[in-house]
C-alpha positions, 0 to 999 in steps of 0.5 A: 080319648078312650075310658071305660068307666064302671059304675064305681069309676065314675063315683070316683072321679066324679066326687074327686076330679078327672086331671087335666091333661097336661100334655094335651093342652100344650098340644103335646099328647098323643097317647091312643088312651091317655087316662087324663082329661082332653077338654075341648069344649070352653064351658067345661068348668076346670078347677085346680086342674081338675074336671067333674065327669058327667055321670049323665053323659056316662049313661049317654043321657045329658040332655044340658045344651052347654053342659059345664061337665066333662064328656068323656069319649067312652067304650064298653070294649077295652080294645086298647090294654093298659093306657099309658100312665107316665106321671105329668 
């Protein structure tokens, strides 16, 4: 997963949640940048399929062992153009 968050990006989805995607918890995603969550790892904490992004994994600096947020897959480089955003 591919996202390019700007500092006012994260505020955003940090204070409002990152959706869940949908399609790829049922094994069915495979958009090169899909602009909803692709958790892997079973301590990131999902309420109301939503996930908070961690503004520290954002700066590359989260030191938390089993951190409860989401990781994002982040690039400075927005190589992809728009991603696809068919509604779930």
């Amino acid at each position: 997963m591919l996202i390019c968050f700007e500092d006012e990006e994260v505020s955003n989805t940090s204070s409002n949640g990152l959706p869940v995607c949908r399609d790829y918890v049922s094994g069915q995603c495979h958009r090169e940048a899909c602009r909803y969550a692709h958790v892997k790892d079973k301590n990131v904490e999902v309420i109301d399929g939503k996930v908070t992004v961690c503004r520290d994994a954002v700066k590359g600096k989260c030191t938390r062992p089993n951190c409860k947020y989401y990781h994002p897959t982040t690039s400075s480089s927005s190589s992809a153009s728009a991603p696809d955003q068919t509604p779930r």
